[in-house]
Structures are given as C-alpha cells and as structure tokens.
N, C-alpha and C positions, 0 to 999 in steps of 0.2 A: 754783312759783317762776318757771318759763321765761311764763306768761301774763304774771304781775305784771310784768315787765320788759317783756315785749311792748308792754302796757298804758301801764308808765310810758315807754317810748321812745317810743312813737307819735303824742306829740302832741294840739294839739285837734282835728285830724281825724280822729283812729281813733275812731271809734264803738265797735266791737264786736271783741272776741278770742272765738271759740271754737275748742278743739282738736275737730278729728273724727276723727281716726287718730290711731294709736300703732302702727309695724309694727318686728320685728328679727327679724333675717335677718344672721349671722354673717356669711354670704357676701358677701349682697349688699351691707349696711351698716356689719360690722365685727364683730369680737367685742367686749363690752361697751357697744354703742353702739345707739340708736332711731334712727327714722326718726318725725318727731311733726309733723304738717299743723292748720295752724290756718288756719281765714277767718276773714280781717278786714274788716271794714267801714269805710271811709272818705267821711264825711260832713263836709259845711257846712251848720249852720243858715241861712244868707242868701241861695244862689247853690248852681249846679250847679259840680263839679269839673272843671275839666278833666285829662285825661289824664298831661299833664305836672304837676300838681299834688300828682296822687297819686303817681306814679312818684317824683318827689322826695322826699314825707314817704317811702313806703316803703323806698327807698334806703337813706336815713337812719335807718329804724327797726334795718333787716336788718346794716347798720353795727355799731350801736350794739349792739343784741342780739347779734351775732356775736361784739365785741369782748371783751363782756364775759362771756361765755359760751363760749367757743373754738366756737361750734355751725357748723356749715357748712351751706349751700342745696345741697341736690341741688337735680339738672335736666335 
C-alpha cells in the first residue's frame, strides 16, 4: 500500500519505488511501528534534472505520502 501511494504521489518524474529495508526496534522506533527505506529514482525522458527539481517533486511526494499516511521521515 505505502509503494502504491509513493508511486501515485510522485509524479512523472519518479521513475522507480523500491523498498530495501524493513527495520523495528520498539526502542528505537516505537512499539507497533517500522522503519521502511525505499530508493527512488527520479528521471526526465528529455533533459538532465536539476537538483532543485528533484528536491521539489520529492518534497511534495514526502507531503503528500506523510499526509495521508501519518508516516514520519526519520533523519
């Protein structure tokens, strides 16, 4: 469920969702709660990204996904 959304939040620049972790750790991250890591990949078929381009869509993805999911970014 949390890809699908990732997916649909991201725009036509996310190329690609993989999750590669899944960690939990009462302590560290809560009781009943993950810690779940995905790379994403953000492309333009036309033209190289800039930095600010992506930071934007991503923003906006982490928003959108966070809103609707109560999820939080560690960091």
């Amino acid at each position: 469920d949390l890809e699908r959304r990732i997916t649909s939040a991201g725009g036509k620049l996310l190329e690609g969702v993989r999750l590669f972790d899944v960690y939990r750790d009462e302590e560290r991250v809560g009781a009943g709660k993950k810690s779940m890591a995905f790379a994403l990949t953000y492309r333009a078929p036309d033209r190289t990204l800039t930095s600010e381009e992506v930071d934007k869509a991503h923003d906006r993805l982490v928003k959108k996904v966070a809103g609707a999911t109560g999820a939080e970014v560690r960091g």
